[in-house]
C-alpha positions in Angstrom: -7.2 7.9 -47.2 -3.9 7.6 -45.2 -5.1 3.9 -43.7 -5.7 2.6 -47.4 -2.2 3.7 -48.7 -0.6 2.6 -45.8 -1.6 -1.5 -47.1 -1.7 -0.7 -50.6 0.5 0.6 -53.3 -2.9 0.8 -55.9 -6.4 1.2 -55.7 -8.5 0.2 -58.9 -12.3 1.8 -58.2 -14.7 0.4 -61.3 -18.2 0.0 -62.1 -20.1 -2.1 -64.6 -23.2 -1.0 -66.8 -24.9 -4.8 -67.1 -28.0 -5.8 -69.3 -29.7 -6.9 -65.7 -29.0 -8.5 -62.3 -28.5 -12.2 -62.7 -25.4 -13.0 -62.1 -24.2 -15.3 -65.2 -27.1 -14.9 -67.3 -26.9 -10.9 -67.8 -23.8 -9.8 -69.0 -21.6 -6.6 -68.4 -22.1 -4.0 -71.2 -19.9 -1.5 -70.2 -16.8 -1.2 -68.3 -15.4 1.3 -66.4 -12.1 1.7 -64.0 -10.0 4.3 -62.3 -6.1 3.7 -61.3 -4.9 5.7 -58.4 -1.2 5.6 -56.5 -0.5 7.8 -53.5 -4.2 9.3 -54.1 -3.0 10.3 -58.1 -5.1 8.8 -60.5 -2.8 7.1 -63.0 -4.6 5.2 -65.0 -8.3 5.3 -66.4 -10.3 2.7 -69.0 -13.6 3.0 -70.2 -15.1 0.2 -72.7 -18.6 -0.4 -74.4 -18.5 -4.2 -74.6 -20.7 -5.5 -77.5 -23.5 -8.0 -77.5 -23.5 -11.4 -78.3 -25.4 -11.8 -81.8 -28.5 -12.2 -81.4 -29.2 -10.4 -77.8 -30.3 -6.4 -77.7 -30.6 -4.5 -74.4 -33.6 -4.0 -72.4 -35.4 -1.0 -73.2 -35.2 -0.4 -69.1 -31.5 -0.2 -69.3 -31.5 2.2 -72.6 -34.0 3.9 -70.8 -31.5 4.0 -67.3 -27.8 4.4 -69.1 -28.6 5.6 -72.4 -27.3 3.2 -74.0 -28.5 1.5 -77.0 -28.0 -0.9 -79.3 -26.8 0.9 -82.1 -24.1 2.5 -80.2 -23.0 -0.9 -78.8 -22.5 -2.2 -82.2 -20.6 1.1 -83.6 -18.6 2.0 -80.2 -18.5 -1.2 -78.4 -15.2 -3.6 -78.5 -15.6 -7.5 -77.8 -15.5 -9.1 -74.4 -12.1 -10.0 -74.3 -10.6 -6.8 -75.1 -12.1 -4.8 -72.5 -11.3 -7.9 -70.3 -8.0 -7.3 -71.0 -7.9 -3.4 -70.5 -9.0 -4.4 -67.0 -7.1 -6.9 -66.5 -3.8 -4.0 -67.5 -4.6 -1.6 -64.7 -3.8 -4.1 -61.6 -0.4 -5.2 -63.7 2.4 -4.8 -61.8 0.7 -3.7 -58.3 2.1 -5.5 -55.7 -0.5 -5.1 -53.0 -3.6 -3.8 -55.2 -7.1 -3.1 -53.4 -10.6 -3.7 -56.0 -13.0 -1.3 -54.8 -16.7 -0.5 -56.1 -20.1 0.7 -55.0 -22.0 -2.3 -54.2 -19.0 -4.4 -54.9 -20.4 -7.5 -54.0 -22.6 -7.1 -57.4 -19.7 -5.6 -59.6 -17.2 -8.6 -58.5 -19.6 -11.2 -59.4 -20.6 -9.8 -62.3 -16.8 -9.0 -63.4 -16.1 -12.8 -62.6 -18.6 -14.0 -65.2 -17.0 -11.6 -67.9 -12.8 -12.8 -66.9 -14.0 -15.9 -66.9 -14.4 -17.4 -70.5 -10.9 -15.8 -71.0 -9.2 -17.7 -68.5 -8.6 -14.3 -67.0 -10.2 -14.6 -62.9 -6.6 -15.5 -61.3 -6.4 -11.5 -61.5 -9.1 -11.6 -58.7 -7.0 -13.8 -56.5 -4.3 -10.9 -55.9 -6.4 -8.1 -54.6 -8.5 -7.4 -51.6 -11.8 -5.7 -52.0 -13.8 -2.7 -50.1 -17.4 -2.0 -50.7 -18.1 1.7 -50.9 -21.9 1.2 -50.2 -21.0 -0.7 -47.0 -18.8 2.0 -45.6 -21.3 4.6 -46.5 -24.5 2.5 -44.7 -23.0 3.0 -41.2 -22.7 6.4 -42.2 -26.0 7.5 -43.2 -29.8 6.5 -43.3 -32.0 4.7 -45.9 -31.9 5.0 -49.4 -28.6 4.5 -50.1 -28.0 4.7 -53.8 -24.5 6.3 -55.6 -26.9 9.1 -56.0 -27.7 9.4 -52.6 -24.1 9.3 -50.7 -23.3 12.1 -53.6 -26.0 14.7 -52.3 -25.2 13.5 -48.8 -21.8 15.1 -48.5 -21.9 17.6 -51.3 -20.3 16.2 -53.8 -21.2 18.6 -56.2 -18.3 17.7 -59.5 -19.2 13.8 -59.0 -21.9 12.8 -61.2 -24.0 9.6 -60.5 -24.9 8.8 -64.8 -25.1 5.3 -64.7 -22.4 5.5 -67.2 -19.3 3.3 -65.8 -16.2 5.9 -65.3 -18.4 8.3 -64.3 -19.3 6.5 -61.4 -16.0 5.3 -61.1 -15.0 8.4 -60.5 -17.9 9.5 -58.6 -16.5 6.8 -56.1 -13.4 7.8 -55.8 -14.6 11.3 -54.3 -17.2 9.4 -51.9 -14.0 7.6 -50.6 -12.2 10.4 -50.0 -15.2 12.6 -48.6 -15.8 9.6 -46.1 -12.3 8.9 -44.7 -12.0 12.8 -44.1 -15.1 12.2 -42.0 -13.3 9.2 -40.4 -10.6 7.5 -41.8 -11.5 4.1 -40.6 -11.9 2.5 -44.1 -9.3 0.1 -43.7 -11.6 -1.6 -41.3 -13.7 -2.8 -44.0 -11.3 -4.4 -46.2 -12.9 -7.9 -47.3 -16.2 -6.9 -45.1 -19.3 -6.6 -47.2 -22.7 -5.8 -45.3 -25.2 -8.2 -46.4 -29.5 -6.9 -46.1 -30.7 -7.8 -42.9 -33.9 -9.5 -44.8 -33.0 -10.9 -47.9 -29.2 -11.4 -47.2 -26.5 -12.3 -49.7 -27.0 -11.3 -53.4 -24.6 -13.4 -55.7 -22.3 -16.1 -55.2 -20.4 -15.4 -52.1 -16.7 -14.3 -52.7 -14.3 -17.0 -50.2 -11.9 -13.9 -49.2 -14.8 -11.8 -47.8 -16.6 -12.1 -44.4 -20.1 -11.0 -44.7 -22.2 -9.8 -41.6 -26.4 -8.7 -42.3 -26.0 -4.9 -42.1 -28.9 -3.2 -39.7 -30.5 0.2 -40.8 -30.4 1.3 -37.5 -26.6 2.1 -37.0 -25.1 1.6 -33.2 -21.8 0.8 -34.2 -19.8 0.2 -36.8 -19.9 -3.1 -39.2 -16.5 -4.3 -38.2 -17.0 -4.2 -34.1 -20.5 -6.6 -34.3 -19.9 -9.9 -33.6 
């Protein structure tokens, strides 16, 4: 990933486990981020975040992460804590990139949860790359975590729903596509958008968006 490390001196990969997908009504029940410098991880957090009283998960989401109830109550720290493990692994960076799979649903999601802690101004320092947009101009429909993993043999990266893991499981996909072609710089602050339905989520004001056709000709950052 020589073009990332040439701009940035750390790369934070994360994921979120939420109770659903609207944006400030769901909330993030587990968090998960990787550190890396100079392609070393250095760094790693992952947090069960408990419930508000009152609120239990979906059985859909038990059923998808495997995580219940009881082991958010036993495990789980409060929202501000894991906020501020987060919040630790960009400290001191100088040119920090945020990176996640989907990231346009992780970011907003990760905004709602800083937010009541006065905590978002550790968005404004970053720039952000979406994994799942580098990896649609690469390959066909479906495009799932679990999908770019078979896709270039990724066979230690585990796609669990859990948050680390697919931290982690990131971090490989980055570097199995810029050894394919090391053009992932060109997608700093460019998220793909569905060429039907469009944005998801509040739109982030440092990132261009552009509707992303299935049918690749050329890459995201050369349309117009």
């Amino acid at each position: 990933m020589k073009s990332l490390w040439k701009q940035f001196d750390r790369l934070v990969v994360f994921d979120t486990e939420t109770t659903g997908i609207e944006f400030g009504k769901d909330t993030i029940i587990e968090l998960g981020a990787v550190s890396l410098e100079n392609g070393e991880e250095t760094g790693s957090m992952d947090r069960l975040v408990r419930l508000p009283e009152g609120r239990s998960l979906p059985p859909f989401i038990t059923n998808l992460t495997g995580i219940t109830d009881e082991q958010l109550q036993a495990e789980g720290v409060e929202p501000e804590a894991a906020a501020g493990d987060f919040c630790a692994l960009l400290e001191g960076a100088e040119r920090p990139l945020l990176v996640a799979y989907n990231a346009q649903f992780d970011l907003n999601f990760l905004f709602w949860f800083l937010r009541p802690f006065g905590l978002v101004d550790v968005l404004k320092k970053p720039r952000f790359l979406d994994a799942l947009t580098v990896y649609r101009d690469r390959r066909d429909y479906p495009h799932k975590l679990c999908n770019a993993i078979e896709a270039y043999g990724l066979t230690d990266a585990v796609n669990s729903h859990r948050a680390v893991d697919d931290a982690r499981a990131t971090v490989q996909l980055l570097e199995a596509m810029a050894a394919e072609r090391d053009d992932l710089a060109q997608y700093i602050d460019l998220f793909g958008t569905h060429p039907k339905y469009g944005l998801s989520g509040r739109k982030i004001s440092s990132v261009t968006y552009r509707p992303q056709p299935y049918q690749r000709t050329v890459p995201l950052y050369e349309l117009i």
